[in-house]
Phi, psi and omega in degrees: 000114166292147169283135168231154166223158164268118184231141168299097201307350198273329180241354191103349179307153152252129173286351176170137145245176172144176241227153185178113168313312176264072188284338200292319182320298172300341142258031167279316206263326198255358186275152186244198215268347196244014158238171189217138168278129164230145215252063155200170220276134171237132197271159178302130154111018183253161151232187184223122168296114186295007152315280174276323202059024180257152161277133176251127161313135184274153205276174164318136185259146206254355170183175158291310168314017237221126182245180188250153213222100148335277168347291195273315174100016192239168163278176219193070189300113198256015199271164183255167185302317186322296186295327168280332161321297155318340197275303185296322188282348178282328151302340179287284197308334193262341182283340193261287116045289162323278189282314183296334212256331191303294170164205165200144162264117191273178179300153166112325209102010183272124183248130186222138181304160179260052165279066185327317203276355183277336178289297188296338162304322192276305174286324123356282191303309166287334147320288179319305219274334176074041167269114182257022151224188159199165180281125179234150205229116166256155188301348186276010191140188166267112178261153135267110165235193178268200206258327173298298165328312168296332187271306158000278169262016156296311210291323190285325168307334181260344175258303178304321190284308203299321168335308196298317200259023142310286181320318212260312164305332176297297224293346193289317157343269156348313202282312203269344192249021182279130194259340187192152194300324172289345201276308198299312195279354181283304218312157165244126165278338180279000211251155127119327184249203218261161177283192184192000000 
């Protein structure tokens, strides 16, 4: 059976390949007015240059977002600075999210989730309780601290989240004062914020 593939005549997609004892049949019933057959097989990552009408490899695609310009034969980014703005503070944001949310490691090596209201409870509950330590359970493990150690890291847990949304705040800044499209796909998201 020969191989054929369907391709859009107006840019060159190719729209479908496979094989067929009757291909004159099959395109009369199956093509539509913008499509056209070449009678071999055409491989993934390919088009058929209306040029030539031969299949051409398509060059590197430089992202997903990057859609192919027939005509020009290049890829193509379509999004406008706006939709990369967006883009960029919704990565900021899911980033700042990220690192507040991760834990933090306090001095000595005690890693305790940043979860403000579990800390202030425990110091709370040992205050009430007239406790000047308590059993805590940190993500590095089963801890003893004192009541001082907890206010320690409440204090540090509240100075770290506020770090983040500092960080989330420069980069939204930053994000907001960009003038162009190359500056926006350049910007680095990863820069400016606090360790954990």
């Amino acid at each position: 059976m020969p191989n054929f593939t369907v391709y859009d005549k107006r840019t060159g997609e190719v729209l479908r390949t496979g094989s067929s004892s009757n291909i004159e049949s099959d395109k009369r019933q199956a093509y539509h007015a913008h499509e056209a057959v070449y009678l071999e097989h055409t491989p993934a990552g390919y088009y058929i240059d209306l040029d030539d009408r031969e299949p051409t490899p398509y060059p590197e695609r430089p992202s997903t977002a990057h859609i192919f310009d027939y005509a020009a034969k290049v890829w193509v980014d379509p999004r406008s600075l706006t939709d990369l703005k967006l883009g960029l503070l919704a990565a900021v944001a899911e980033r700042r999210w990220l690192l507040q949310t991760e834990g933090l490691t306090l001095p000595g090596g005690v890693r305790v989730k940043t979860d403000q209201g579990a800390i202030a409870s425990a110091i709370s509950d040992a205050e009430l309780a007239g406790l000047e330590a308590v059993d805590f359970k940190a993500v590095s493990g089963w801890v003893t601290l004192s009541v001082t150690q907890l206010r320690d890291a409440a204090r540090a847990v509240a100075l770290h989240i506020q770090a983040c949304f500092s960080a989330e705040r420069a980069h939204a800044a930053a994000i907001g004062a960009l003038t162009g499209i190359e500056a926006a796909l350049a910007y680095d998201t990863s820069k400016g914020w606090p360790m954990g």
